[in-house]
N, C-alpha and C positions, 0 to 999 in steps of 0.2 A: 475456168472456175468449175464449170460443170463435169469436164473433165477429171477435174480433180477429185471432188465430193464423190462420184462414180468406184474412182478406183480407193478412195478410204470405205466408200461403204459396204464394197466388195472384200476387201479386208477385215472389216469387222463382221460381216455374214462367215468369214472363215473362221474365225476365231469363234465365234458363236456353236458351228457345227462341229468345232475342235471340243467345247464342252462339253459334247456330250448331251445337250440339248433334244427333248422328247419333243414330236412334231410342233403340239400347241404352245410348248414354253419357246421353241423358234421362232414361231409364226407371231408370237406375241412379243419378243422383242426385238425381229425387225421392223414392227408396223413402225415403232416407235422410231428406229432406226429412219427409217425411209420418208417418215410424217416431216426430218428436221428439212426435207428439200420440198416437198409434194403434198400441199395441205387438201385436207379432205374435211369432211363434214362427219363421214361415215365412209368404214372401211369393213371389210368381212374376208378373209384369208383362210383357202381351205388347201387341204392335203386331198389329192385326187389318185382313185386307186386307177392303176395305168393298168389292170386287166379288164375293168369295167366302164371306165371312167367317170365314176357316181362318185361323189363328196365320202370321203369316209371320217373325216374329221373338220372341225371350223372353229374358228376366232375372231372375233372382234375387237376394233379399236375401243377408242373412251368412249365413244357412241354407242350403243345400240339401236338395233332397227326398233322400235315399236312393238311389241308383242304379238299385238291383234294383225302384224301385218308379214309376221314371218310365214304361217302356211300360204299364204300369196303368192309370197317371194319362192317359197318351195314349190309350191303350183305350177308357176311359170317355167322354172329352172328345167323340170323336165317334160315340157309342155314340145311339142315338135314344131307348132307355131312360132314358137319365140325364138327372137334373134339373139346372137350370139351368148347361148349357154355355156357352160365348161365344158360339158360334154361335147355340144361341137364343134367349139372351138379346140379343145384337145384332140377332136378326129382330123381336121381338118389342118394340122400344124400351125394353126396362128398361135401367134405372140402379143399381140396387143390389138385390143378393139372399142372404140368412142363410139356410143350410141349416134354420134354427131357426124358420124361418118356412115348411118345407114342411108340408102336410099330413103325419099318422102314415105312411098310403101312399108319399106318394113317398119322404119319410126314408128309409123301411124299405128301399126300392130303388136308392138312392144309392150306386152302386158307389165312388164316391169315399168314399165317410163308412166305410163297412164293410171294404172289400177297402187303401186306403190309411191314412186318417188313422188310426183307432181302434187299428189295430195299433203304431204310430206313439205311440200313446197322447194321440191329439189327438179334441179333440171338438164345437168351432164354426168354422164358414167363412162367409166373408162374399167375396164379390162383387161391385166395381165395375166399371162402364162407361165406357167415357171418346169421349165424345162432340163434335162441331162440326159445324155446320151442319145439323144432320136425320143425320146419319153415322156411324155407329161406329170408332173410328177403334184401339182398344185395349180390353184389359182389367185387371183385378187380382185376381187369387186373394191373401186374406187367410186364415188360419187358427193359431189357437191355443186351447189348453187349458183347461177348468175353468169361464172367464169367457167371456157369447156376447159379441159387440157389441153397445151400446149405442145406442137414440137418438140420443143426443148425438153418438156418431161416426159414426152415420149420415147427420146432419144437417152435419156437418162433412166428412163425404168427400161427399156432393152439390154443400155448397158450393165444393168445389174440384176437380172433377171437371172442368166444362166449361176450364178453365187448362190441365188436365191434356189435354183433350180438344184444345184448339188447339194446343197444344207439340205433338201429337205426327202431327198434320195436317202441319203448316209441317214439323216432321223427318222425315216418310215425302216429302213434295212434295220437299226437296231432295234426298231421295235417289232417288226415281223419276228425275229429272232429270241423273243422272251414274250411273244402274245397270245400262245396258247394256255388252256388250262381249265379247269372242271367245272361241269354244268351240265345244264338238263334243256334238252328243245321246249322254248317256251311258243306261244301263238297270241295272236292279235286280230282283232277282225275290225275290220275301218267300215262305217258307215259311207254315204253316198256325198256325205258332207263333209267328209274328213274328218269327224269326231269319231273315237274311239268307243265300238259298239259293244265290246270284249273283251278281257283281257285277263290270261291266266294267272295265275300266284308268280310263276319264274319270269315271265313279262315285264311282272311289277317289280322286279329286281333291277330286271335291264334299264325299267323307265327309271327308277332311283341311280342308277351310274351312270348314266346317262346326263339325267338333270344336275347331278354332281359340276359337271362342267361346266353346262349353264343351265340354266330355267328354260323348261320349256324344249330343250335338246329334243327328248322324246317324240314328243307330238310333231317339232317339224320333221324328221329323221321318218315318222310313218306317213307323212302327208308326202314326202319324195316315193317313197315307195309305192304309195296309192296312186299318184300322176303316174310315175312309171310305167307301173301295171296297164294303165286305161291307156296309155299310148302305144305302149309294144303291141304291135301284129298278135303276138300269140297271148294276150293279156298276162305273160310269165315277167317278174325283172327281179333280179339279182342286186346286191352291192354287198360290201363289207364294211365292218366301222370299230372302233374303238372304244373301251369304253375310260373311265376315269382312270383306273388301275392297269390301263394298258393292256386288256383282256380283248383279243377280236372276236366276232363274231361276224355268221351270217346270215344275211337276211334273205329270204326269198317271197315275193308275193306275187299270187294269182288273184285275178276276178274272179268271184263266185260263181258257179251255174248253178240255178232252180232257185237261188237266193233273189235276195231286194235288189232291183236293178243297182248298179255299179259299187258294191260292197266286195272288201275288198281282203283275203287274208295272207298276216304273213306271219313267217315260221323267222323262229329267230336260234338260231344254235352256236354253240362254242366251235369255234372253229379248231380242226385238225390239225397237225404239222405238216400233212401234205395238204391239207388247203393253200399252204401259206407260201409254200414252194418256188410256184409263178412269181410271185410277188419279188423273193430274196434274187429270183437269177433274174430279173430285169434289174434290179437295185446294186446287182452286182456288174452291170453292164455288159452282160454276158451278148455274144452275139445268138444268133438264132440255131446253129449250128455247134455251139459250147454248150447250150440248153438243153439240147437236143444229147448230145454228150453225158450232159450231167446228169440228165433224168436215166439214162443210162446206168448209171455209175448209183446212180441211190436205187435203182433194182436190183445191184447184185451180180451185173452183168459183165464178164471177163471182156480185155480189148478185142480177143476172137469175136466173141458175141458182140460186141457194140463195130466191129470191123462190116461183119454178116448183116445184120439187123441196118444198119445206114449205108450198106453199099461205097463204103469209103474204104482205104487202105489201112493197117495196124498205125505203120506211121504217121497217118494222117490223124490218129485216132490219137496216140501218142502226143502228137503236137498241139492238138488241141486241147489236151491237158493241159498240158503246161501251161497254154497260155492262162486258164480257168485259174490251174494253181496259184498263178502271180494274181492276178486278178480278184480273187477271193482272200487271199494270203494265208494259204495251207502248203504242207508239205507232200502231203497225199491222198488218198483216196478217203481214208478213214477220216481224214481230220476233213476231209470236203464234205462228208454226208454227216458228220455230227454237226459242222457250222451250217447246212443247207434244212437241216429238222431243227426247229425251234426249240423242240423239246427234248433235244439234244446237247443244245451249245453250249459256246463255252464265253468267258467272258470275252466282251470284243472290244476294248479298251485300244488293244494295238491300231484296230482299226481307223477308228477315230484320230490316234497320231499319225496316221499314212496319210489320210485326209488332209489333215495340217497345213504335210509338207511337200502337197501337189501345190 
C-alpha cells in the first residue's frame, strides 16, 4: 500500500513540474499532495539556494506558525548551536532527520523544540531534504503533537523525496532564467533586537514584495540575515531570495563596527545575469568540469583557449560540449549562452516537456 501511494505520488510531483509550476505554487501543492499520507499539524517547505544553502523562498501548509514566533524560528535556523538546520543538514548530505532521534544533549539544546514548538504545545519534528543530482535543492519542516513519525513515513517521504527534489530543480532553473531585472541597491540596518532600526525608500519596496507572499516575509528574511551575520567568523553572510514577481535579489549583511553593539546592516540589490549563472549550471546538472567549460564558453573563449586555460585536450573540450549541449538542450554555443544569461533567454517551454518524459 505504501508502496504504491509512493509511486502515484511521484507521478503526480511529475506532472506538477511538467506544469510549469513556479517554486511556491509547487511547494504548495505538494504539501497538499503529501498531507493525504503524512498528517502534520504544521508544515513550512522551503527552496534552498545550493550555492549558499540559506532559504531563498518558503511556504506553508493550512497552519501557520504564530507571528510573534517566526523570528525565533529564524533565529534558531541559523544559530550554529541548533541541531539539524537546513543548512547543515544540506552540508552534510542527509535526507531526513526527527528531532526524536537526537542524542538527550542536543534535544535538551534545541532552541526550536523549547523556545518554539513546546509552548505551541507541539512535540515531534521531522525533517526532510529534497535533493537532484548530488544537490540540495529544498527542504520540509514537519511537526506535530503527541505521535513522532514513524518508519513507515520515513520510508515513504525518502521514497518521494528525489520527485520532490527534481520538481523543484526544473522550478528554481526556470525561474533563475527570467529573475533578473531593474532596481536600485537599497539598505536596512537591524537593531540588537532584530527590529528594524532603518530603512531606505527602495527597502520599503522589497519589504512590500516581499510581504506580498506572506505577512511578515520581510522581517523574518532580515532576522536570518542578522543570525547569520553574528554567527559567521567574519560577521559577513550572503543569500539570495525571490520576491513575489519572481525578481532575485541579493542580500549581504555585516555587523557594524563603532556602531550599537550587534547592529546589523544589510545591502539588498537586484541581481545580475551573471549572478545567476552558478545557480542555472548546477540546475542544469552540469558536472564540475561542464561548469568549468561553460563559464568558458560565456567568456568568449575559442576550444584553443578553453583547451590551454584547463589543461585538457581540444577533444576533450569538444566532448564535454556535447555532453552540456544535450544536457541544457541547445544546439550550440550561441544558444548555450543566451539560455545560461537570464537576460538573455528564451522561452523554455521545451524544457519542461523533457522533464516530463524522464
Amino acid at each position: 500500500m505504501w508502496e504504491e501511494r509512493a509511486s502515484r505520488l511521484r507521478r503526480e510531483i511529475t506532472q506538477l513540474a511538467a506544469a510549469g509550476l513556479g517554486v511556491s505554487e509547487l511547494h504548495s501543492a505538494a504539501i497538499k499532495l503529501v498531507e493525504r499520507t503524512i498528517s502534520t499539524e504544521m508544515t513550512c517547505w522551503a527552496s534552498i539556494d545550493p550555492e549558499t544553502q540559506v532559504i531563498s523562498s518558503m511556504v506553508s501548509g493550512a497552519n501557520r506558525i504564530p507571528a510573534e514566533y517566526e523570528p525565533r524560528l529564524a533565529e534558531a535556523e541559523y544559530s550554529l548551536e541548533e541541531p539539524h538546520t537546513f543548512a547543515a543538514l544540506a552540508r552534510r548530505g542527509d535526507t531526513l532527520a526527527r528531532l526524536s532521534d537526537l542524542p538527550g544533549e542536543d534535544r535538551w539544546r534545541s532552541t526550536r523544540l523549547h523556545d518554539i514548538w513546546e509552548p505551541l504545545g507541539i512535540d515531534e519534528e521531522l525533517r526532510v531534504m529534497f535533493r537532484a543530482g548530488g544537490v540540495c535543492w529544498g527542504g520540509a519542516g514537519m511537526v506535530r503533537s503527541g505521535v513522532d513519525f514513524t518508519a513507515r513515513e520515513l520510508e515513504f517521504l525518502a521514497a518521494i523525496e528525489p520527485a520532490i527534489g527534481s520538481a523543484t530543480r526544473l522550478a528554481m532553473r526556470s525561474e533563475a532564467q527570467g529573475g533578473t531585472g531593474p532596481g536600485r541597491p537599497a539598505l536596512v540596518l537591524i537593531g540588537a533586537d532584530g527590529q528594524l532600526v532603518g530603512v531606505t525608500p527602495d527597502a520599503r519596496e522589497w519589504q512590500e514584495r516581499l510581504d506580498a507572499i506572506a505577512p511578515g516575509r520581510f522581517q523574518v528574511m532580515m532576522q536570518i540575515m542578522a543570525s547569520g551575520s553574528h554567527s559567521a567568523e567574519t560577521g559577513y553572510f550572503r543569500a539570495r531570495l525571490r520576491d513575489a514577481d519572481g525578481r532575485w535579489a541579493v542580500l549581504q549583511a555585516s555587523t557594524l563596527i563603532g556602531g550599537e553593539e550587534d547592529q546589523v546592516a544589510v545591502s539588498i540589490e537586484p541581481v545580475t545575469g551573471d549572478q545567476l549563472i552558478g545557480l542555472l549550471l548546477l540546475a542544469y546538472d552540469l558536472s564540475a568540469r561542464e561548469r568549468e567549460i561553460c563559464r568558458e564558453v560565456i567568456g568568449g573563449h575559442s576550444t584553443a583557449e578553453i583547451s590551454h586555460h584547463l589543461f585538457i585536450s581540444a577533444h576533450t573540450v569538444q566532448d564535454h560540449l556535447k555532453s552540456v549541449f544535450a544536457k541544457v538542450g541547445v544546439r550550440s554555443r550561441g544558444e548555450l549562452v543566451a539560455r545560461l544569461r537570464p537576460e538573455n533567454s528564451d522561452a523554455h517551454m521545451d524544457e519542461v516537456g523533457r522533464f516530463a518524459r524522464l
